[in-house]
N, C-alpha and C positions, 0 to 999 in steps of 0.2 A: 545604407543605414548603418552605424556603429550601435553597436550591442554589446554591455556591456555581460560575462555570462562566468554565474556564480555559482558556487559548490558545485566546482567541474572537477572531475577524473579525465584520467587518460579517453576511458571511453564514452565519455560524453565528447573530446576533443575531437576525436575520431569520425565520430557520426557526425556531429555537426559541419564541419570541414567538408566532409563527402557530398552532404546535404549541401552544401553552399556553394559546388564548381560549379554550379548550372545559374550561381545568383552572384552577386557583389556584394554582399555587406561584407562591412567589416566588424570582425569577429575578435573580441579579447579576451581573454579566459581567465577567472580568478577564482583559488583555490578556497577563497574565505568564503564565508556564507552573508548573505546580504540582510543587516540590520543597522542598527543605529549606530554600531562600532567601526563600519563597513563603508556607510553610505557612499562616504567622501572619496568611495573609489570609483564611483559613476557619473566624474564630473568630465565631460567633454565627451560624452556617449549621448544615444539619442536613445535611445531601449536598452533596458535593462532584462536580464533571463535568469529568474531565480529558481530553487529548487526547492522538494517539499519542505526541507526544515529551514528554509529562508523564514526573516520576520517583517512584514510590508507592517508596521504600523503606523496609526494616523501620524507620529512625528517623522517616521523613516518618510514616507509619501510625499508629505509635505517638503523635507529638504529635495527629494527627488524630482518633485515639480519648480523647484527655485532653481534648479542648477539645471533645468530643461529638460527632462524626462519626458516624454511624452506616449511613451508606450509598456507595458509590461508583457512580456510573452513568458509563460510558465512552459515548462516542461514536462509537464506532468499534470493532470485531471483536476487533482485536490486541489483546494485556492485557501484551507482554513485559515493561513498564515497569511493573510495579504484582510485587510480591511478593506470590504469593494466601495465601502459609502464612500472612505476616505476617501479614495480613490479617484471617485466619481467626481466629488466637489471638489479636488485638484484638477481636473481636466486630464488626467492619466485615463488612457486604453487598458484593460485587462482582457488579456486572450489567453485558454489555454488548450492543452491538447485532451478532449476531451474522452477519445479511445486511441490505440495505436495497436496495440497486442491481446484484445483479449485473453487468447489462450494462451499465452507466455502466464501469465500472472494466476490462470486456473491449472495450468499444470504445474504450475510451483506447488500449487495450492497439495494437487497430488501425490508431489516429490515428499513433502512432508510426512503428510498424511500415511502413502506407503511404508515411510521407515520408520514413524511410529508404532505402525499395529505390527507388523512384522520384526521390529526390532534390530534392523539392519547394522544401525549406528554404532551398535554394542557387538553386534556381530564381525562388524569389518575389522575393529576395536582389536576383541578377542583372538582374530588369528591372525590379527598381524603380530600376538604373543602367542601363537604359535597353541594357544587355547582352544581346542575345535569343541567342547563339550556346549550342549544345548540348553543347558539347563538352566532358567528364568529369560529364555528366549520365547515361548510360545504367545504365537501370538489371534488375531480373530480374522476369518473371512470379510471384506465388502460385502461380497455378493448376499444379497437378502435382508440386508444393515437398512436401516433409514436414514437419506441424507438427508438433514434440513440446511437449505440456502438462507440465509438472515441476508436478503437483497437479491433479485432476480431481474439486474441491470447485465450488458454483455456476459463482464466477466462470472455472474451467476449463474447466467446460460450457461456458456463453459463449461462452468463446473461441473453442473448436475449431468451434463451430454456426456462427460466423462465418466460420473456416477453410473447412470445409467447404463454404458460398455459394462461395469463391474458387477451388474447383474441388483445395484442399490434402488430402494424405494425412494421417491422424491418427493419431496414439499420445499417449499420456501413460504417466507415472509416478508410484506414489500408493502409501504405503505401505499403503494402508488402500481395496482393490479391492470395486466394486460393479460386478460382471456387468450388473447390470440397467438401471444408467447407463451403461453402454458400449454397449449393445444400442441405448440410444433414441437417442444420442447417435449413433451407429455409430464409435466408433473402437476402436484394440486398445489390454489394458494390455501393456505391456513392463517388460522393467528397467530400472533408472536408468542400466548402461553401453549397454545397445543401443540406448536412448532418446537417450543422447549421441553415438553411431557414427551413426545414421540419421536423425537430426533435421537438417533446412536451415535450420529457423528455431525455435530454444527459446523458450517461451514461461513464466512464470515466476511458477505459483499456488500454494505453498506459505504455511502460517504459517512464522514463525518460533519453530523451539524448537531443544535442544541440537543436537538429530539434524539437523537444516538449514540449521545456521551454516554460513557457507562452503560450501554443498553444491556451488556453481559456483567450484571453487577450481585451482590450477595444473593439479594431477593430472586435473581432470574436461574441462579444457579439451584437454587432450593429448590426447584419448579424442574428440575434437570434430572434425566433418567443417572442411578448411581453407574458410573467410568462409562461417563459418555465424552468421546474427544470432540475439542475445539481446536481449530485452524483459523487463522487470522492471517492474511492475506491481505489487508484492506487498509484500516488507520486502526493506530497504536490503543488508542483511548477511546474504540470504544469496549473497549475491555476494563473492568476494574481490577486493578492488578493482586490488590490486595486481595479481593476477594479470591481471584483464582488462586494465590498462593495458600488460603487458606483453603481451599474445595480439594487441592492437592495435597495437602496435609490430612487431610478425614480419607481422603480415597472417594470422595463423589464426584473428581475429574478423574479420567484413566489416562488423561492423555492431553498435553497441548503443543498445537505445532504454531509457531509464529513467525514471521515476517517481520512485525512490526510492534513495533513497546513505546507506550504511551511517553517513555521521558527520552525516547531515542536521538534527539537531537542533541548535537556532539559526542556522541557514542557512534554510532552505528554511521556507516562510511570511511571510520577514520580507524587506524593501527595505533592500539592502544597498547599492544603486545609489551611494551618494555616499561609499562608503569603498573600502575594499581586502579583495580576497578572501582569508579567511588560513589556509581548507584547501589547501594544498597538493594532494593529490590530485584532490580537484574542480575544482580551475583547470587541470590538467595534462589532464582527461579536457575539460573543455572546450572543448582546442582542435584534437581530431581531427575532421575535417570528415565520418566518419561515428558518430560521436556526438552524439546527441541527448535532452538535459533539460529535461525539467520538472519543476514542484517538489510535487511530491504532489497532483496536481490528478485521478487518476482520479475521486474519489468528486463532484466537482466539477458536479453539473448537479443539477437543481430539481428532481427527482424523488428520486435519490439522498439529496441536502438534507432533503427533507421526509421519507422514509422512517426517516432517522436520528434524527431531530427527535421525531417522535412514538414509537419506539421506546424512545428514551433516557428520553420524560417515561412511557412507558408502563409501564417500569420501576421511575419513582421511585412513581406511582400503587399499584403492584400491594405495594410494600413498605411504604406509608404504610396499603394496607386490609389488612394482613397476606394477603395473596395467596399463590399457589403463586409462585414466581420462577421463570419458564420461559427466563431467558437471563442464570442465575445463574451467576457463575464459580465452583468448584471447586478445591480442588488435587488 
């Protein structure tokens, strides 16, 4: 099968290559992101492999279906950017990788989190100018903290199993409760307000769909214990930006660690380094000294990598033998 595969890096080249000596397709790799400006770069391919901030909309779909597409394999869980009706009524397959790494993207979640309360970033900062003094470093224990999980799907689990080593109380909120994952896991479900009144530190495992947009928005932050940290790990928007810019202006956020920023597309993946930043919001959140970004790098480690890798070809395999499609998207 030819593949066409978009908003690739080195280490997507990488994995998927490795992934693919044991297969035959043939593999083309393009640095652009796959939309309406793009399309015309998938003509004489048979699947297309887009990335999260690719945009499948009902007119990209459609040229994709005229010029023979007939498969979409995603790289990644999330599908918000791809329209699946369109999809559907073009006769295009949607497959994605629906886990690969949980605990890649819940220790991210960590990585954060730890050098927020602790204050590391400022400290490594400090004595690489040779500053050893400690002062507006102090930071709070985990241990005896309340986590609350806003999503208690894999990488939830994750989370909280990690929580829970730090000696943290656990809850989560999940529209969609499994008793039996809260038993092994040992945490309680709650609701989404008592989850926001007793959580110290939110942690932030939802998809993105209508129901989730902004689900961290003015109203939910008001409802939010004063310098309680958020970590966002998940999708960009379901945070409302403004809001949090504003909750860290008053001091009723004490902390936010992100992954992920709701206008991230064409930002984040790409060396901006020799221009100027021209999100407004994102240069305004980057200059709170308890703000901390990175640019989508949970899924980011070798294991994670290769699990997405062979997944994604495992996909295009299973639709080339006429297979069942077990991580077919749906509308």
């Amino acid at each position: 099968m030819r593949i066409a595969v978009f908003d690739t890096h080195a280490y997507d080249e990488r994995a998927l290559n490795e992934a693919n000596l044991a297969r035959h397709h043939a593999l083309e790799f393009f640095e652009e992101r796959l939309h309406d400006k793009t399309v015309e770069l998938a003509q004489g391919f048979d699947a297309v492999c887009p990335f999260v901030n690719c945009r499948l909309t009902a007119p990209v779909l459609q040229r994709l279906a005229q010029i023979g597409i007939k498969l979409i394999v995603l790289r990644a869980a999330g599908f918000n950017g791809i329209d699946i009706a369109a999809a559907q009524s073009f006769g295009i397959c949607v497959a994605r990788v629906p886990a690969y790494s949980p605990e890649a993207v819940a220790e991210h979640c960590f990585a954060l989190l730890l050098t927020l309360v602790r204050k590391t970033h400022r400290a490594y900062n400090r004595v690489r100018e040779q500053n050893f003094s400690l002062d507006g470093l102090e930071g709070f224990n985990l241990h005896g903290k309340t986590f609350g999980a806003l999503g208690a799907g894999r990488i939830g689990q994750c989370a909280m199993r990690i929580a829970r080593g730090f000696g943290c109380k656990l809850i989560a909120y999940d529209p969609y409760e499994n008793p039996q994952v809260a038993r092994d896991v040992d945490f309680d479900y709650v609701s989404l307000d008592r989850l926001l009144q007793d959580a110290d530190i939110i942690s932030l495992h939802l998809p993105l769909s209508d129901q989730s947009h902004h689900i961290i928005d003015a109203a939910a932050i008001e409802r939010m214990r004063r310098g309680v940290v958020i970590i966002n790990t998940s999708r960009g928007a379901l945070l409302d930006t403004h809001a949090v810019i504003d909750a860290l202006k008053t001091g009723k956020i004490g902390g936010v660690g992100l992954d992920v920023y709701e206008m991230e597309e064409g930002v984040f993946f790409h060396d901006l380094s020799n221009g100027l930043l021209q999100d407004d919001m994102l240069a305004r959140l980057m200059i709170f000294p308890n703000v901390l970004i990175t640019s989508h790098q949970g899924f980011l480690t070798r294991e994670a990598l290769h699990a997405i890798a062979e997944t994604t070809l495992g996909n295009a395999d299973a639709f080339e033998c006429n297979e069942t499609m077990v991580n077919r998207v749906t509308g």
